[in-house]
KEBA-61286 format. One record per residue (C-alpha): x, y, z. Coordinates in steps of 0.5 Angstrom, whole numbers, plus 500, padded with zeros to 3 digits. Each point is the difference from the previous one (the first is absolute). Example, Ala and Ser with C-alpha at 12.3 -4.5 7.8 and 13.67 -1.06 7.14 Angstrom:
2
+-----+-----+-----+
|   x |   y |   z |
+-----+-----+-----+
| 525 | 491 | 516 |
| 502 | 507 | 498 |
+-----+-----+-----+
***
This chain:
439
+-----+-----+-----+
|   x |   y |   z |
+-----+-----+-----+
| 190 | 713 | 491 |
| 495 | 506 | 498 |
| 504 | 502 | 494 |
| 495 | 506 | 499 |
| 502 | 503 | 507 |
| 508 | 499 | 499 |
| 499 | 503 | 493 |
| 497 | 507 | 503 |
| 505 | 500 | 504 |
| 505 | 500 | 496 |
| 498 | 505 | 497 |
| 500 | 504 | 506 |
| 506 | 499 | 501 |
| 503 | 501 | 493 |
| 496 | 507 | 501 |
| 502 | 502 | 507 |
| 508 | 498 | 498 |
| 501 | 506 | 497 |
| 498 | 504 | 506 |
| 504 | 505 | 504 |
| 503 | 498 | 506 |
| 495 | 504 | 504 |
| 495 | 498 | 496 |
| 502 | 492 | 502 |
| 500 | 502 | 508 |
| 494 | 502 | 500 |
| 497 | 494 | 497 |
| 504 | 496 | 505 |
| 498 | 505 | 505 |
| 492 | 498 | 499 |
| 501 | 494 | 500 |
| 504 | 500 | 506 |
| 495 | 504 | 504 |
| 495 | 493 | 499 |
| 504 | 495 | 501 |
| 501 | 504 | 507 |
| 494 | 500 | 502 |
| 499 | 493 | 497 |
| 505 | 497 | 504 |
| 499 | 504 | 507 |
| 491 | 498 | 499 |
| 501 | 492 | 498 |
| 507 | 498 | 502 |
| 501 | 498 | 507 |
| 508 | 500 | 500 |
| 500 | 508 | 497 |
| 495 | 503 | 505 |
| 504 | 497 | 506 |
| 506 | 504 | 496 |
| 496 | 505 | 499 |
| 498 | 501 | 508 |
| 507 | 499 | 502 |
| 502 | 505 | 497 |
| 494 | 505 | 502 |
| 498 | 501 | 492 |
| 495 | 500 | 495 |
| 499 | 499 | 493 |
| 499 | 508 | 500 |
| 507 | 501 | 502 |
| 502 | 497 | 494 |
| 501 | 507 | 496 |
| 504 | 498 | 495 |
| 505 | 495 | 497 |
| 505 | 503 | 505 |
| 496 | 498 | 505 |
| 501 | 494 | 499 |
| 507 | 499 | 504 |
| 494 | 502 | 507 |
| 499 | 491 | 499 |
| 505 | 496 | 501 |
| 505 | 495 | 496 |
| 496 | 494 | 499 |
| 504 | 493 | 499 |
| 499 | 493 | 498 |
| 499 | 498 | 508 |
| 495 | 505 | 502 |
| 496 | 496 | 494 |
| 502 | 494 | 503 |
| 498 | 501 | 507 |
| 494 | 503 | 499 |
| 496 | 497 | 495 |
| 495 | 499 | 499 |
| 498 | 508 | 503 |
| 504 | 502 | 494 |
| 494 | 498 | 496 |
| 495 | 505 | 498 |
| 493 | 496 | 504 |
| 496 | 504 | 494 |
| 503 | 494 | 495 |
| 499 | 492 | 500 |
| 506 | 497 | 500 |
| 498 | 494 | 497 |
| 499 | 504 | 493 |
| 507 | 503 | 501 |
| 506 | 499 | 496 |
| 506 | 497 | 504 |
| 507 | 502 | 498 |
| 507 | 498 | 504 |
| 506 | 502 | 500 |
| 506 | 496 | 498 |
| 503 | 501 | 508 |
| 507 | 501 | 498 |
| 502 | 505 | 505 |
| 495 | 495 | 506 |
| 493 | 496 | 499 |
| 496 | 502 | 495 |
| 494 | 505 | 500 |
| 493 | 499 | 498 |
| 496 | 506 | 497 |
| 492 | 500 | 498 |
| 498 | 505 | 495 |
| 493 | 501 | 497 |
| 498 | 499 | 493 |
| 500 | 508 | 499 |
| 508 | 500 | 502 |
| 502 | 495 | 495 |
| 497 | 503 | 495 |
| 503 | 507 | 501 |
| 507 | 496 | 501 |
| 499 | 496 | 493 |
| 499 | 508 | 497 |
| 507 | 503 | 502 |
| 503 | 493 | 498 |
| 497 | 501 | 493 |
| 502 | 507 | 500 |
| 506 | 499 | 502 |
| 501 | 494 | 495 |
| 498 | 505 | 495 |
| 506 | 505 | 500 |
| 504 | 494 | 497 |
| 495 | 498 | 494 |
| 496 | 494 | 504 |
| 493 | 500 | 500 |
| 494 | 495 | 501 |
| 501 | 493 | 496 |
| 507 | 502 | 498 |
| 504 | 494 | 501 |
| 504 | 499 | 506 |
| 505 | 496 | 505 |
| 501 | 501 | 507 |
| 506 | 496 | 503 |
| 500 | 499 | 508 |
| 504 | 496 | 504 |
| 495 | 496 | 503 |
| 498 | 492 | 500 |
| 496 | 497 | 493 |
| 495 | 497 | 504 |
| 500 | 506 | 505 |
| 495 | 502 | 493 |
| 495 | 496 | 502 |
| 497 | 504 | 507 |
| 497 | 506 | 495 |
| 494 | 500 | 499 |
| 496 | 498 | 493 |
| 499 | 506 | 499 |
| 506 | 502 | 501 |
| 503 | 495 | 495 |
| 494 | 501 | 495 |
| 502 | 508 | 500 |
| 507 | 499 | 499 |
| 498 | 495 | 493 |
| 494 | 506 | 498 |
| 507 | 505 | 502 |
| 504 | 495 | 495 |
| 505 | 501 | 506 |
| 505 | 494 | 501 |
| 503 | 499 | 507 |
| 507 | 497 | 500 |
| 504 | 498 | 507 |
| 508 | 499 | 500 |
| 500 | 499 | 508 |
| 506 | 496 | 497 |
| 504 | 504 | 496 |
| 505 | 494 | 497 |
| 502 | 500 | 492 |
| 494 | 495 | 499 |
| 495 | 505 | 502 |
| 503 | 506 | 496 |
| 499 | 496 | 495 |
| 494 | 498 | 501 |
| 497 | 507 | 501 |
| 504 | 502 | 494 |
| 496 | 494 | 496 |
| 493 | 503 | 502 |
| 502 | 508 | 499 |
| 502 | 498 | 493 |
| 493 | 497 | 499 |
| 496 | 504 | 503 |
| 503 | 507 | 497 |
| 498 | 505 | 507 |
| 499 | 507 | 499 |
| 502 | 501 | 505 |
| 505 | 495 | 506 |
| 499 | 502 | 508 |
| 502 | 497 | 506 |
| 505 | 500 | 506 |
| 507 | 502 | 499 |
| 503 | 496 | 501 |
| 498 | 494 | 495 |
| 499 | 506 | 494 |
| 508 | 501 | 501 |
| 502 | 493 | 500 |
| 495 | 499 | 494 |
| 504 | 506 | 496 |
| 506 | 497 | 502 |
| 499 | 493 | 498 |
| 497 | 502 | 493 |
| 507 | 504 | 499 |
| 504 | 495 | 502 |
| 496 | 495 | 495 |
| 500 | 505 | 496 |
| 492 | 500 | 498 |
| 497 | 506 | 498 |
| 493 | 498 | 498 |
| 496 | 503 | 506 |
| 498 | 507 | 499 |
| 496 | 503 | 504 |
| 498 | 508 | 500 |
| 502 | 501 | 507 |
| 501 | 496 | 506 |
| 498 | 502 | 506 |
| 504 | 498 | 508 |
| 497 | 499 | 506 |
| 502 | 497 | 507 |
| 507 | 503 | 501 |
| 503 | 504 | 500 |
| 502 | 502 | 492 |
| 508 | 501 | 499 |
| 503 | 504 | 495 |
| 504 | 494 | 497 |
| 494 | 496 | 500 |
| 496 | 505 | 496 |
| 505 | 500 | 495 |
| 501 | 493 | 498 |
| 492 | 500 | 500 |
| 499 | 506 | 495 |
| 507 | 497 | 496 |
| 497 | 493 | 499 |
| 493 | 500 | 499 |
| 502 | 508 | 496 |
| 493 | 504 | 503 |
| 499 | 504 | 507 |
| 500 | 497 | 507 |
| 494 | 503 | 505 |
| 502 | 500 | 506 |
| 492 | 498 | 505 |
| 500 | 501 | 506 |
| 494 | 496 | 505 |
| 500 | 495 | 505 |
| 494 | 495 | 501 |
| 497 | 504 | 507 |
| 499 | 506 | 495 |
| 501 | 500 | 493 |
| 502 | 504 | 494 |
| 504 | 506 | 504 |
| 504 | 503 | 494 |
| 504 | 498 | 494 |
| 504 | 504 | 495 |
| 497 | 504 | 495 |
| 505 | 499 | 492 |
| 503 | 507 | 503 |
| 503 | 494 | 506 |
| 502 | 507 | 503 |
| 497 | 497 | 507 |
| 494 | 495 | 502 |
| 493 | 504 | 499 |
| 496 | 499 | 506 |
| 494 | 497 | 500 |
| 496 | 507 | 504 |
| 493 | 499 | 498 |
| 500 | 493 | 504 |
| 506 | 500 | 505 |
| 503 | 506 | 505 |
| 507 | 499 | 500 |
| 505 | 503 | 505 |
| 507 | 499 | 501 |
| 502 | 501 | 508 |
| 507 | 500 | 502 |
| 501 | 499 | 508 |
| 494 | 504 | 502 |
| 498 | 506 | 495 |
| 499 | 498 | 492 |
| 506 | 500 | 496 |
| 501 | 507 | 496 |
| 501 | 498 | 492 |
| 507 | 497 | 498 |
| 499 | 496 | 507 |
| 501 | 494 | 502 |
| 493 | 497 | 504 |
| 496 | 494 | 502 |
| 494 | 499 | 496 |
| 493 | 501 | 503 |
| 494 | 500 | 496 |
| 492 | 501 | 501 |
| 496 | 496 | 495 |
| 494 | 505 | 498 |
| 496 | 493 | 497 |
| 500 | 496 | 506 |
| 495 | 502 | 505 |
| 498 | 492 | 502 |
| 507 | 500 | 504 |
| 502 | 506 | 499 |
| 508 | 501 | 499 |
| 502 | 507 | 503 |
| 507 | 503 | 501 |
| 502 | 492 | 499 |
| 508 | 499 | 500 |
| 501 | 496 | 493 |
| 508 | 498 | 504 |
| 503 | 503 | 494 |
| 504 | 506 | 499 |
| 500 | 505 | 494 |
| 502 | 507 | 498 |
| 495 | 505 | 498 |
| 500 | 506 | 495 |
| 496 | 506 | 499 |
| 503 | 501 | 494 |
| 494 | 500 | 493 |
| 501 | 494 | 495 |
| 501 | 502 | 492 |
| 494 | 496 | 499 |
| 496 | 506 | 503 |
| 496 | 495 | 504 |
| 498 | 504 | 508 |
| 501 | 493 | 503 |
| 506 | 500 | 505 |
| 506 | 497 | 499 |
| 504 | 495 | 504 |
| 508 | 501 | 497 |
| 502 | 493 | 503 |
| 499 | 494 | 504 |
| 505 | 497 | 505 |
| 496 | 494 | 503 |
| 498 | 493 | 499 |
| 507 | 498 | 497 |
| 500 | 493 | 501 |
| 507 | 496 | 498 |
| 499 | 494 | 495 |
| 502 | 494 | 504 |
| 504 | 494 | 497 |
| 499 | 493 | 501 |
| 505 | 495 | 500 |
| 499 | 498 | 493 |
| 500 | 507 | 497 |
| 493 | 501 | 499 |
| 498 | 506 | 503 |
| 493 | 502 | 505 |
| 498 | 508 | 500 |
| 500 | 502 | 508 |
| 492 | 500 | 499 |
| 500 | 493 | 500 |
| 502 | 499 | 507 |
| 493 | 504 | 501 |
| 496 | 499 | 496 |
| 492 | 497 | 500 |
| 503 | 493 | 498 |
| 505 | 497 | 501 |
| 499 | 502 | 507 |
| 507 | 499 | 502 |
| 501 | 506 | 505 |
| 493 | 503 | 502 |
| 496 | 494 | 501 |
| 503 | 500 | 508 |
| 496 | 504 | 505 |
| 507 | 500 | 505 |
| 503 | 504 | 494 |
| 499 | 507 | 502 |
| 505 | 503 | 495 |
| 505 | 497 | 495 |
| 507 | 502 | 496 |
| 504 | 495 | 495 |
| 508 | 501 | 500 |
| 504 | 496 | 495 |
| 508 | 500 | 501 |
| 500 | 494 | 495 |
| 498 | 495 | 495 |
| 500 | 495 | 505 |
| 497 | 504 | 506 |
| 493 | 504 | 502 |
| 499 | 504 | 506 |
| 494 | 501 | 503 |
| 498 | 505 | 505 |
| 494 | 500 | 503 |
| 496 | 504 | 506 |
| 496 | 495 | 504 |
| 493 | 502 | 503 |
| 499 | 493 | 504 |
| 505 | 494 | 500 |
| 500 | 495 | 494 |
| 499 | 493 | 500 |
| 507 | 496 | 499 |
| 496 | 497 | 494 |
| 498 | 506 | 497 |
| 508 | 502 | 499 |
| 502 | 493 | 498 |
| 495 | 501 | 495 |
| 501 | 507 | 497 |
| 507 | 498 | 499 |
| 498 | 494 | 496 |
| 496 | 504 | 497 |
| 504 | 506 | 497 |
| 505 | 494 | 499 |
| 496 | 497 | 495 |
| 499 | 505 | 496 |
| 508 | 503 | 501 |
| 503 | 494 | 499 |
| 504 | 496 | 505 |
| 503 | 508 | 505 |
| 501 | 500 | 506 |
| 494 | 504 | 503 |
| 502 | 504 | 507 |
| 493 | 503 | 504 |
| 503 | 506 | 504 |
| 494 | 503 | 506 |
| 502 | 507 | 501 |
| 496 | 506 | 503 |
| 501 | 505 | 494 |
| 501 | 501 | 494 |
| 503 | 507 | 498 |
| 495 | 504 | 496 |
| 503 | 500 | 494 |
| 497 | 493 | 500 |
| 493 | 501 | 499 |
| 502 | 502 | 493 |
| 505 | 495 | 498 |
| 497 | 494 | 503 |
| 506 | 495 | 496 |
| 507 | 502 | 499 |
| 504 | 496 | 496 |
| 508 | 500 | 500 |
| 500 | 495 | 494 |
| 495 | 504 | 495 |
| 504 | 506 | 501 |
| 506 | 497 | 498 |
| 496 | 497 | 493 |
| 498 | 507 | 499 |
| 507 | 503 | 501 |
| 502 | 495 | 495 |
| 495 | 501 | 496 |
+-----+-----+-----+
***
């Protein structure tokens, strides 16, 4: 990573923070002009969009007219790669990202050495609104396999180690990996604890319950979920410091997160555009929308107008903080449901998505897919199918979900839709519900 260009552009951000939020679309505005222009010259895919519609990237006037161009979805990426790269660009010194697939099959995504840059330039940006700065110690929980560490990169190992980053995985959050993961914090002294929700909240109420009070951070930050109150709570009363609540994903990186106001998650605006769209107009403030971004950065597959499939409120009102950077006041998507083995041990809704351990999107037949637990002793899976499956590819699946599970009854249900509600809430748990409401 080129440390020199990330750190002048921290610097940018830092300054350009503290602008006025017309002095923030502007710069939103330059920079979407040039990746108009951009896409329509050297990407296939948007310069077909654009004689479709009879437009040409001097149309494109102001932020406001971005809603000339249609909503771009996952499929549209799907069906028409690789026309959706820029053919400026060689794909062969691009980095590729996936998406995790939870609302269908995963989704690859190339960005140039320039983007990735930029992205780890709002993440420190961001990092830093919590007292985090380059070789702070931190720890990263996920929910994916141990073994899956091994597809990074040299260099992405390398960095982490030089970042004195720790990247720890509670895929099974069982009494023995709490545990586990309490040990190592313990030793480790973070600065700062980041990771899904999901595990966050286990971690925090496992170390109340075994009454451990030895970790403590300066701030946790949340990602991956959706944040709840409750949970917030118990986080910030165990580990007695601020919970951030960050907002990405793996297609477009840092979005937003909370400044120590917490009055609102600050969007990333220098970087990404993005819009909350309510049946066909934009969602006014207080309204709830579906969230479509533009990414500024990437101009080797260039995401505009993208639909993240998540739902969230805007607001117009301004921070306490006096930053220009417009607010998101609450997110409402990616409420993943815990899923509770036979024995207990309980499985983040992601790792049914995740890269590893394939368990869900490893399968060209499943178009989209939703988790329906009634019981400790029953799993249902809904699955919209593009071609028909192998008889063996069921048989295996259910052996698949019940090594980890434990001995369950697996029902497969083929349905022809699933309310649209479900592309936000992928695994619905009646078991966790009731452990929460316990609780």
């Amino acid at each position: 990573m080129r440390s020199w260009e990330v750190f002048l552009h921290i610097r940018y951000l830092n300054r350009t923070q503290w602008g006025s939020p017309q002095d923030i679309r502007r710069i939103q505005l330059e920079k979407l002009k040039a990746l108009i222009k951009h896409a329509y010259e050297n990407v296939p895919f948007y310069h077909r969009k654009f004689s479709e519609l009879k437009l040409k990237p001097r149309d494109i006037k102001c932020l406001r007219d971005l809603e000339k161009l249609p909503i771009l979805t996952k499929e549209d990426l799907r069906g028409n790669f690789p026309d959706t790269l820029a053919r400026n660009y060689n794909i062969k010194i691009l980095k590729r990202r996936s998406t995790s697939g939870s609302t269908g099959k995963p989704l690859e995504i190339y960005e140039d050495k320039w983007a990735i840059w930029r992205d780890w330039s709002a993440y420190y940006r961001f990092a830093s609104w919590c007292g985090f700065y380059p070789t702070d110690k931190m720890v990263s929980i996920t929910t994916a396999r141990p073994w899956s560490y091994l597809s990074f990169s040299l260099s992405t190992r390398l960095g982490n180690i030089c970042r004195r980053w720790l990247q720890l995985t509670a895929y099974r959050m069982n009494e023995q990996t709490l545990h586990d993961i309490s040990i190592t914090l313990r030793r480790f002294k973070p600065k700062i604890l980041r990771g899904f929700t999901s595990p966050i909240f286990l971690l925090a109420d496992f170390l109340r319950r075994t009454d451990i009070n030895e970790i403590s951070p300066i701030a946790v930050v949340t990602t991956g979920e959706t944040l709840q109150g409750f949970q917030r709570r118990l986080i910030e009363s165990i580990f007695n410091c601020r919970v951030y609540n960050f907002y990405g994903s793996n297609e477009i990186q840092s979005i937003a997160q909370e400044c120590p106001e917490r009055s609102g998650l600050h969007i990333n605006a220098e970087n990404r555009i993005v819009e909350f769209v309510r049946g066909s107009e934009n969602a006014s403030s207080g309204e709830e929308g579906e969230i479509i971004i533009t990414d500024l950065n990437n101009f080797a597959m260039p995401l505009i107008r993208y639909n993240m499939e998540d739902v969230g409120i805007p607001s117009n009102e301004p921070c306490m903080c006096g930053r220009g950077l417009p607010l998101i006041k609450e997110l409402r998507g990616r409420v993943c449901d815990l899923i509770v083995g036979k024995d207990g041990t309980l499985f983040a809704g992601e790792f049914f998505a995740l890269p590893a351990p394939y368990i869900l999107k490893n399968y060209e037949w499943i178009q989209q897919f939703q988790i329906f637990q009634p019981s400790r002793e029953e799993l249902v899976i809904k699955i919209i199918k593009s071609t028909e499956p192998k008889k063996d590819d069921l048989e295996y699946l259910t052996n698949r979900i019940r090594k980890y599970l434990g001995d369950i009854e697996v029902k497969i249900e083929f349905v022809e839709s699933i309310p649209t509600a479900s592309k936000h809430r992928f695994t619905i748990s009646k078991v966790t519900q009731e452990l929460f409401r316990r609780n």
